[in-house]
DRENDRENBA-324567 format. One record per residue: residue in one letter; x, y, z of N, C-alpha, C, O in turn. Coordinates in pm, whole numbers, plus 50000, padded with zeros to 5 digits. Each point is the difference from the previous one (the first is absolute). Layout:
<nodes>
AXYZXYZXYZXYZ
...
</nodes>
This chain:
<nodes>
X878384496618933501424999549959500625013750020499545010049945
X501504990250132500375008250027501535005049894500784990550010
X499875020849896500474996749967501935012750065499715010150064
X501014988849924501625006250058499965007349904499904996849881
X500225019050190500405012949946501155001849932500875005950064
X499424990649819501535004549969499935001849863499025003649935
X502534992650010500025004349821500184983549991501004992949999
X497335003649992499884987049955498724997449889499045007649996
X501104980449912498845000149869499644992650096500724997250096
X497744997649880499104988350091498835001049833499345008249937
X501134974650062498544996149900499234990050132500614992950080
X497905009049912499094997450066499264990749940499945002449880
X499384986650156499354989249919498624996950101500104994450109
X498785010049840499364992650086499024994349934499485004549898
X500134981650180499404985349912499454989450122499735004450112
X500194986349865499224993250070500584980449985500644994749908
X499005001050179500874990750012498764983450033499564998150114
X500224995649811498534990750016501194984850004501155000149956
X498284990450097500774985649987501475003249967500574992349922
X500005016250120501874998449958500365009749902501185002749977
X497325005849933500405004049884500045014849999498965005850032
X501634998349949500325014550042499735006049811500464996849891
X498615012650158499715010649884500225009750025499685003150114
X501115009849787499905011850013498665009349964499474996749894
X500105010850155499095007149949500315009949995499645004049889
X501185008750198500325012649952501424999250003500454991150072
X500695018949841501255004350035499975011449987499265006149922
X501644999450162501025011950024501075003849986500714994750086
X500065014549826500944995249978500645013750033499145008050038
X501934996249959500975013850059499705000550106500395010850042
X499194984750022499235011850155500875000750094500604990350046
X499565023949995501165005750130498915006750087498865004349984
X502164994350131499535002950118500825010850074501224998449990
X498295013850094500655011650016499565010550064498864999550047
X501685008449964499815015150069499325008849873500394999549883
X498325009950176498795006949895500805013950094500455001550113
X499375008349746499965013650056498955010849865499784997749881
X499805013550204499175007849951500755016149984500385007150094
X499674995549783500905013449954498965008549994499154994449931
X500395017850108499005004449955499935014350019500315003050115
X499335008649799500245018949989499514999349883499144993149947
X501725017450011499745007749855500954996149913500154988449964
X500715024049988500734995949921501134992050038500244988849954
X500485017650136501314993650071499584984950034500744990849962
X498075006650110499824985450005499804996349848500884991449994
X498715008849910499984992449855501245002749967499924994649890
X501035008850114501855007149967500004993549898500674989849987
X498355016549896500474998049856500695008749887500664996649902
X498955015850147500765009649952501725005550042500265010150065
X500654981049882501084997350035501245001649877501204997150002
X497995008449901501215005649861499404986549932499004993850037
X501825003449860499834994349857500444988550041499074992149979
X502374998950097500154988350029498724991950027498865003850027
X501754982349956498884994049971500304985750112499884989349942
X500385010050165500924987450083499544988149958498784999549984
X501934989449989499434988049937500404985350156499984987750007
X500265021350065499974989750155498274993949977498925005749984
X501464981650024498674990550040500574991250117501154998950041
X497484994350008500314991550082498994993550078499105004150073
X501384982549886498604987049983499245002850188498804999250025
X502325004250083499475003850159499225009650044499415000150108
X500585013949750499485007850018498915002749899500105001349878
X498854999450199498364999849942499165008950051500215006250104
X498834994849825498605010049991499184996549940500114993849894
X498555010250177498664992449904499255015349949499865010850058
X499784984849818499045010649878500625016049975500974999549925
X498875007050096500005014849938499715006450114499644993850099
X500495020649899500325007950064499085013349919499625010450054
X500214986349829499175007949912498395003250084499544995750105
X499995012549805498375002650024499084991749974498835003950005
X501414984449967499024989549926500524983750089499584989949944
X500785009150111500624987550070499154987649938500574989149991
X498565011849981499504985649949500614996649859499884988649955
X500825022049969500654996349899501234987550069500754998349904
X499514997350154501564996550038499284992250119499755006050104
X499934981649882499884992250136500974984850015499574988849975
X501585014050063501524994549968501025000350073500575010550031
X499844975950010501245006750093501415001649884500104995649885
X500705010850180501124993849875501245008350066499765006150105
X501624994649834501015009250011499915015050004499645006049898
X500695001350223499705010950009501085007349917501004992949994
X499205021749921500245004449939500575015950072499655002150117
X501005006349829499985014250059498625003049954499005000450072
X501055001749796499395009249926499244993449868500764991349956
X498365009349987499414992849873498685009849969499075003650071
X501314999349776499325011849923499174987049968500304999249881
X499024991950136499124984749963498815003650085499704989750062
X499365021549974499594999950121500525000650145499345001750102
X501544997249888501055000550168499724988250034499534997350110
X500704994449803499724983450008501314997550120501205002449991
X498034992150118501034996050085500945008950031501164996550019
X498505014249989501295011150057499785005650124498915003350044
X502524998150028499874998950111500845018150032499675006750098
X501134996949825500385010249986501534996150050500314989150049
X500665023349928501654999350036500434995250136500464988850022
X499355020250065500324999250117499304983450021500804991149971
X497915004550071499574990950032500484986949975499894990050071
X500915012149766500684986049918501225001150078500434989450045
X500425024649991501344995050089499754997050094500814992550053
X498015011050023500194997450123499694982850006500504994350098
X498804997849814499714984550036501454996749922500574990250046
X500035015749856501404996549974500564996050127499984988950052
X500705025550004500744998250133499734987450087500874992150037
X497265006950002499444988650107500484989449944500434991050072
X499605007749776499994988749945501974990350017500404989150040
X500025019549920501774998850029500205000750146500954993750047
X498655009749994500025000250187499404987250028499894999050122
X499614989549812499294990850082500124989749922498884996349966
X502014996749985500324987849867499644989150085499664989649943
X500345010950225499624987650018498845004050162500224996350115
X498635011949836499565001650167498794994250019498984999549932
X501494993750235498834992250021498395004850023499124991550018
X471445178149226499975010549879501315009450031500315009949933
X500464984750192501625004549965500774998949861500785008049948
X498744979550007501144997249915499515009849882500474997849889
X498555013650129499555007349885501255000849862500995004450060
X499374994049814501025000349925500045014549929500915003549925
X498185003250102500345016149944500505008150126499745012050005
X501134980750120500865002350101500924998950039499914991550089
X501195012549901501464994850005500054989650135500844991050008
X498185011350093500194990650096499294984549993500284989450055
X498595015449841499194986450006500924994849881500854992250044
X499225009749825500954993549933500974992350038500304989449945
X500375016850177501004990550065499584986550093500444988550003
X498555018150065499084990350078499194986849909499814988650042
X499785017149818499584992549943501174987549960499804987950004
X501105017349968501284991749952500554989150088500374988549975
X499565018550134500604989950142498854990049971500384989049962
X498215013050050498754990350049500134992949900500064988050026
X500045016349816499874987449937501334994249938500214994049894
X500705010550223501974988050018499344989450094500304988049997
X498665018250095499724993350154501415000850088500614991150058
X499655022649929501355006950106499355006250086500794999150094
X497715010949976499685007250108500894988750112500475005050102
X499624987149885500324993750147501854999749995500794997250091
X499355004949833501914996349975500485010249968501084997949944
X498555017750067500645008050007500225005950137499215002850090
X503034998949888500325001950107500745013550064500595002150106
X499065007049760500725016050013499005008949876499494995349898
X500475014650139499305011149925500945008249968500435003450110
X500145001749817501295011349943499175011349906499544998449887
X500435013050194498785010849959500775010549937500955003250071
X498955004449803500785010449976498895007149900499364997049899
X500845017150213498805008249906499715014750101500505004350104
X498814998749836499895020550075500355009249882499255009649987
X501554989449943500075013349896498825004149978499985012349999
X498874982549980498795011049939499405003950113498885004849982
X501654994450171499545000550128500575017650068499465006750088
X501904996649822500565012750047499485007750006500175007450098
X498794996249793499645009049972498355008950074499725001750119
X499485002449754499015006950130498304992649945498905005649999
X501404982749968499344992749941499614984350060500154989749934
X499245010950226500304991950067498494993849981499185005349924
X500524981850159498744997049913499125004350116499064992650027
X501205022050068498905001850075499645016249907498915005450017
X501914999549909499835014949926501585009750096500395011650007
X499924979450031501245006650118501584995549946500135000249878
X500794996850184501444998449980500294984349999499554995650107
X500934995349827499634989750008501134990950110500154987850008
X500455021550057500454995950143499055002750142500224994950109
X499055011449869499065001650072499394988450093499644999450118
X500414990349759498674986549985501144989349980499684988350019
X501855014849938500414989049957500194983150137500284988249986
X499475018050097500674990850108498904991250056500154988450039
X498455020249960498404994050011500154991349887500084988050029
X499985014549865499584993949849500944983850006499614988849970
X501735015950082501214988850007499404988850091499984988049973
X499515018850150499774988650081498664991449979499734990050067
X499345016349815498734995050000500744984649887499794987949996
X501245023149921500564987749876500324985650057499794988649958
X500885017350166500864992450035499254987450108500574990150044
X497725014849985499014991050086499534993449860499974988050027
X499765013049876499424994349871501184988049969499644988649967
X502085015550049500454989049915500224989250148500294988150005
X499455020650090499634980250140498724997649965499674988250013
X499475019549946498684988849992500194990749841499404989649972
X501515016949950499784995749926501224987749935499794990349927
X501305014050124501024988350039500574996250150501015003350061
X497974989049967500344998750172501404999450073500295003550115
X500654990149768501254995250070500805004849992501004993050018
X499255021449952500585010349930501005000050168499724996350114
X501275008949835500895003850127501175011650039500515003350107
X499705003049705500665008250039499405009749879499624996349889
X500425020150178499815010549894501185004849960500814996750086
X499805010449816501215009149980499165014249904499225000249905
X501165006050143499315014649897501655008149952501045000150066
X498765004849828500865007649956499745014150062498815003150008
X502405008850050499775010249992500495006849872501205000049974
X497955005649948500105005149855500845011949990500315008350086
X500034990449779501085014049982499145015350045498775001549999
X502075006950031499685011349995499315003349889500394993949900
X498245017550072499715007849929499684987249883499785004249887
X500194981550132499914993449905498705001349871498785000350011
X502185000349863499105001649906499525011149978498945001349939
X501795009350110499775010850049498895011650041499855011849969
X499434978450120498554999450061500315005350166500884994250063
X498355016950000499945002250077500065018150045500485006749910
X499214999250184499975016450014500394999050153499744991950089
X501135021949903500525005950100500114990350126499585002250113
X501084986749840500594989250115498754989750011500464990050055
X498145008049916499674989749977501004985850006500414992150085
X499655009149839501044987749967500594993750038500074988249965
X501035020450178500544999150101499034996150115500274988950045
X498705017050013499074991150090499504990949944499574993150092
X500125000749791499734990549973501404987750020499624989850058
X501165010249921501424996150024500054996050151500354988750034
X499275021250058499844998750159498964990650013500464991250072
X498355005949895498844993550019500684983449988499944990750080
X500765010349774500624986749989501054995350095500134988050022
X500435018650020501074996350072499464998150151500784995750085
X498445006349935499174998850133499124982850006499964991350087
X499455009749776499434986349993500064987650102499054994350054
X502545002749961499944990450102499895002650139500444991850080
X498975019849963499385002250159498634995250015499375001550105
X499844989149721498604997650022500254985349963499034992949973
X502425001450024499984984149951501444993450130500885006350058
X498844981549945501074991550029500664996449902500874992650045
X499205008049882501174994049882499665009149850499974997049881
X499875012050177500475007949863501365005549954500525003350106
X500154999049816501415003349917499725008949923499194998249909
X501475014550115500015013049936501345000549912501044999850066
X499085000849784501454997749939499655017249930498855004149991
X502425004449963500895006649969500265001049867500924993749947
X497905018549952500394996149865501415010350018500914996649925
X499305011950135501085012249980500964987949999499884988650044
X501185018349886501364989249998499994992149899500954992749973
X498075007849965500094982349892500665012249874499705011549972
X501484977149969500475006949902500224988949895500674990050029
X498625012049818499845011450003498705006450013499074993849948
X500605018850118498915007250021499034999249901500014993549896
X498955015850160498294995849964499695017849977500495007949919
X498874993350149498845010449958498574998350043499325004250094
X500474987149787499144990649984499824988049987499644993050094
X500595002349783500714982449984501445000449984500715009649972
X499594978850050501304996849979500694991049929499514989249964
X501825015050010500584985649894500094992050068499755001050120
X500734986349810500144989450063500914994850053499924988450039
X501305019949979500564995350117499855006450126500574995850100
X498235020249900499365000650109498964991750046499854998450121
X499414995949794499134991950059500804989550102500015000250123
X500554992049801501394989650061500505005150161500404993250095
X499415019749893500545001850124498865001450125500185003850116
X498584991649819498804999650108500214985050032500304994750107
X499535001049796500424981450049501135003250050499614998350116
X501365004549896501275002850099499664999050114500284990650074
X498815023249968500055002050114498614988750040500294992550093
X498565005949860499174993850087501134982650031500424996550110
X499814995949755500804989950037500554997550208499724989550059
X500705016849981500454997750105498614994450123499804989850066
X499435024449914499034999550064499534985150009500054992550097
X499445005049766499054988650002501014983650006499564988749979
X501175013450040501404987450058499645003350157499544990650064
X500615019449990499675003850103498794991150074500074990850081
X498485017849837498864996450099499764984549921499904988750048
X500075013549888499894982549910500304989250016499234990550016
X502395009149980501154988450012500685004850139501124995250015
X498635009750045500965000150159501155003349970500854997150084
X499565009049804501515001349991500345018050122499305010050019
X501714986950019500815008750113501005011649922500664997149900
X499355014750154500965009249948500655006050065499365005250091
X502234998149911500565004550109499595015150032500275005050109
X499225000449813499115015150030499235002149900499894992849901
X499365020650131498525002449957500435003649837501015005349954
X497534988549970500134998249928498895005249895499814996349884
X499595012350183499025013049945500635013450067500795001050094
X498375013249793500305008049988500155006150129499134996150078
X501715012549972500055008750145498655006850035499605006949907
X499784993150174498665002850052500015011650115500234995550112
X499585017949882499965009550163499164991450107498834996349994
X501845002350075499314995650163498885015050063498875000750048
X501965007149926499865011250112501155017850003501105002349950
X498275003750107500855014149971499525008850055498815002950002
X502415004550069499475007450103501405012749997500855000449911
X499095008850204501085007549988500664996650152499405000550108
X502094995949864500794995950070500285008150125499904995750115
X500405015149854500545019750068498555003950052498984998549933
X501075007150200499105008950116499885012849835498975003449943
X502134999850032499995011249933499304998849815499855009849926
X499834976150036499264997649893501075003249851499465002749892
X502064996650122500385002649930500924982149905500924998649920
X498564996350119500454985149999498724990349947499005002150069
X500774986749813499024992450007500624982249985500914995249932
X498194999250158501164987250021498534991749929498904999350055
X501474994649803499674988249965499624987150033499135002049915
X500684987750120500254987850041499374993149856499045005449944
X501504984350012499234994649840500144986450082500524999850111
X498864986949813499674986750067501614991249964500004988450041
X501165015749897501004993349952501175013349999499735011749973
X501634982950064501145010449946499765008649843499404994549908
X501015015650083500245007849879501045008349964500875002950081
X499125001749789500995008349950500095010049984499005001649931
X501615011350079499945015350046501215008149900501215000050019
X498015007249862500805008749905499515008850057498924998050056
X501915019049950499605009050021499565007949895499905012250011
X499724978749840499455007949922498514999050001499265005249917
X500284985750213499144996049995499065012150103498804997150006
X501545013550058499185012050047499805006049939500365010650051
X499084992349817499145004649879498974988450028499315004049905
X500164988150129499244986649987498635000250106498854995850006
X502455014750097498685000250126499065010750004500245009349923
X498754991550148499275011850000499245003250154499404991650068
X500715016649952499035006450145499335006049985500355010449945
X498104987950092498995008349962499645000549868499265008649954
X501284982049980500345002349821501035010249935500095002649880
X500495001650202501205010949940501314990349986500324990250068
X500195014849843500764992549958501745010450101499755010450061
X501474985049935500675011350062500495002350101500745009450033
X498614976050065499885004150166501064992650043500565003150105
X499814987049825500814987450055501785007049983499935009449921
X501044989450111501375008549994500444986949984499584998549886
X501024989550144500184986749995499704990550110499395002050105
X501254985949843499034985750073501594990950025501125000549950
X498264992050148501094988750074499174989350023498915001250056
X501764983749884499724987750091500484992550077501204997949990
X497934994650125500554991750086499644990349991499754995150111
X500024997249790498974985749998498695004049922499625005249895
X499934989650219498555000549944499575014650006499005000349929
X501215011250116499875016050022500035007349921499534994249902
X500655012750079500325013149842499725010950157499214995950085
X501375014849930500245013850051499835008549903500824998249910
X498245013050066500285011349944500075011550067499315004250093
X501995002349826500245014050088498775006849963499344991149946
X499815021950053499375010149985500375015149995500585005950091
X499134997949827500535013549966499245012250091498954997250058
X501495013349948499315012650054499204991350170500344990050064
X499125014949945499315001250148499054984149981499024998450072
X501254994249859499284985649968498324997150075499185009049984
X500514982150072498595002549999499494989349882500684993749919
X497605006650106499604996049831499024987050085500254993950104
X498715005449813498994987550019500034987649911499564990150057
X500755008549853500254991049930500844999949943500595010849999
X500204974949898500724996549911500234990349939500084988450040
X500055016449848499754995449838501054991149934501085005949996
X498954987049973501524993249947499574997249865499264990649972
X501325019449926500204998149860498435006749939499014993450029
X500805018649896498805006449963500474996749817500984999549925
X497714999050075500064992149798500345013149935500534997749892
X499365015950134500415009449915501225005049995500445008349920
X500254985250192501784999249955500394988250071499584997150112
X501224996449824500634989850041500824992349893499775000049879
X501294993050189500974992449864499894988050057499574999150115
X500854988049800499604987550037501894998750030500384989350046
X500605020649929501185001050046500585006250164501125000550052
X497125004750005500365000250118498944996450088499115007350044
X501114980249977499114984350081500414995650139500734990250014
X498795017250094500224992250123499714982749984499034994949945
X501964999050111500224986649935500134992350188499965005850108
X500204980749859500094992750094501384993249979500404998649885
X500414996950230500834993549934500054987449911501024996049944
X497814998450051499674992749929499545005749885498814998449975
X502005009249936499625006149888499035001449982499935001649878
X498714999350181498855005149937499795009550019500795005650077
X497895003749863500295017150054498274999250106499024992749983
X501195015750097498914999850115498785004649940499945007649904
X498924986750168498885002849905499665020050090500015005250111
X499744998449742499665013850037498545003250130499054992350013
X501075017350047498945003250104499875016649988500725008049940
X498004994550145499285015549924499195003150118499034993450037
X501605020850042499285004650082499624996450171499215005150079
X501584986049929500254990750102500235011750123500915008249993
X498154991450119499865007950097501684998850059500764990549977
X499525019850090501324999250066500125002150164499605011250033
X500774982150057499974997150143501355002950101501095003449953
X498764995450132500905006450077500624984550066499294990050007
X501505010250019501304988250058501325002750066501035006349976
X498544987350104501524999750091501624996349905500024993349896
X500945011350153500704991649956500974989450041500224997950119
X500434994849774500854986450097501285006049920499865009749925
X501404983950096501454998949978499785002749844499284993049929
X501445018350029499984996449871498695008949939499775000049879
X499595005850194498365001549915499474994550002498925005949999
X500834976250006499524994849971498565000050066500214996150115
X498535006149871499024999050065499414993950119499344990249967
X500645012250178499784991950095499214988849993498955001549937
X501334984050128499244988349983499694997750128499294989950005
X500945015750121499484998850136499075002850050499684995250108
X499425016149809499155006650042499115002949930500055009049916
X498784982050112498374993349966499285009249956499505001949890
X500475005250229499095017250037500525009149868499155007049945
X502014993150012500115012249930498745003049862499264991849946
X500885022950028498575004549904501004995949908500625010650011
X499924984249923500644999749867498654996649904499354991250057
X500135012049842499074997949891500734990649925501115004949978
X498804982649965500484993349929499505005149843499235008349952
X501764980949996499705002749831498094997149990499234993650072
X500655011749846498194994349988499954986949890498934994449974
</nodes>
């Protein structure tokens, strides 16, 4: 029996039928049918620490099986998922996670020895196996790295070092371990978050994430900078709200086939090089149009010096920066955690703000009309973003 994905109850009867006479022997009663997703980090993925409100949104479409706690066999249950519950974390799914099946949910009124439990990963694994979801989960939504900034990595080194090895081993464990999985999204985390990290740590770790999808077909890199109101560390809850904001689209996107008249994640660097024979010019290219304050050359850096940039122009998808003094420089930095305001955010025109990048080799390029970076010519050394 096969049963239609939607916001539908299904009671189930099954019995047996001798000379005409039909007996029941088992029922079922609530049962829905639907789209499985897997939330899974540290704190930001549990988004329980969100102030004193207490949201009393329920909703019979949106579900979760057992706990999330250290003990999972306490709680073997499906039932109404919750933000938050001081009950054991009975059924809690955390802030962000409850808006975001909110949103799916109003968007669709009518659509057609892993599991070890003293492991944040087997706990979860354990939970799926005994829903019997490994096979019906269809997105992974990963948010986590703050205890990764720092110099406390799990080889005795920087924990960007390892973060991108470690990601992709995670990320071979949840296909063996939910085969049908189809889309990843990772958060890139606040700056300096929690305020963990040394002398720019933090920031290459930031780069590592934002690189992620050069080792996946369908991975989604989202943009905590910008969510207001701001974090730190955790956030209230109408920052959380604004993570279901932004993933919402995505997963209408890869999910439901829904279409958008433009991009609809954070601005991404393509590539960067210096425009001028004379190196006094650096021409941008990002994967979508963007937005250009000139309070925003405090933001950049060459070589890590802060100072170099005089101002910036856009043409679309481009950003131009002028360069100060005799210009030059091997790399650049966009946004260093030991100064920065969340009031000055290279943004997309799609209001989101671009995910930050760190150290990004810098290349030489022709130029087209405008600055804009040559697209004719194959051969050129331009170094792309890494």
């Amino acid at each position: 029996m096969r049963l239609k994905p939607g916001l539908i109850r299904y009671d189930v009867e099954f019995g047996s039928r001798r000379s005409g006479q039909e007996t029941v022997l088992r029922r079922a009663t609530n049962v829905v049918c639907g789209d499985a997703y897997l939330l899974q980090g540290q704190s930001n993925a549990v988004a329980t620490d969100c102030g004193p409100e207490e949201p009393r949104f329920r909703s019979p479409w949106i579900r979760t099986f057992g706990s999330p706690s250290s003990d999972p066999n306490g709680l073997r249950l499906w039932g109404e998922a919750v933000h938050r519950n001081p009950d054991g974390e009975r059924l809690q799914i955390g802030y962000w996670g409850m808006e975001l099946a909110r949103r799916l949910v109003e968007a669709h009124r009518n659509p057609i020895q892993p599991d070890d439990p003293s492991t944040i990963y087997g706990r979860l694994l354990w939970r799926a196996r005994q829903a019997r979801l490994t096979h019906g989960i269809r997105g992974i939504v990963w948010h986590q790295g703050e205890n990764d900034q720092g110099a406390d990595g799990p080889t005795g080194g920087f924990g960007w070092e390892t973060y991108r090895d470690y990601f992709i081993d995670l990320a071979a464990a949840w296909k063996r371990d939910y085969p049908n999985v189809q889309h990843y999204y990772a958060f890139q985390i606040w700056p300096l978050s929690c305020s963990m990290g040394i002398d720019g740590s933090d920031n290459r770790l930031r780069e590592v994430q934002r690189n992620l999808p050069t080792a996946f077909s369908r991975l989604s890199v989202l943009s905590t900078l910008g969510v207001e109101p701001p974090g730190g560390c955790h956030f209230p809850a109408a920052g959380y709200a604004e993570f279901a904001r932004m993933l919402f689209p995505l997963i209408e996107r890869d999910d439901h086939g829904k279409t958008f008249p433009g991009p609809i994640g954070p601005p991404n660097l393509r590539r960067v090089g210096f425009s001028r024979p004379d190196r006094t010019a650096l021409a941008l290219e990002f994967d979508q149009d963007i937005v250009w304050n000139n309070s925003l050359v405090s933001e950049f850096l060459i070589d890590g010096r802060r100072g170099r940039v005089a101002s910036g122009s856009v043409a679309g998808r481009v950003l131009t920066l002028q360069l100060t003094g005799d210009g030059g420089g091997r790399t650049l930095t966009y946004l260093d955690s030991r100064n920065w305001s969340q009031a000055r955010l290279l943004k997309g025109t799609n209001g989101l703000a671009a995910l930050t990048f760190c150290e990004v080799p810098i290349g030489m390029l022709e130029s087209g009309a405008g600055g804009e970076p040559a697209r004719n010519n194959p051969a050129s050394p331009l170094n792309g973003a890494r």
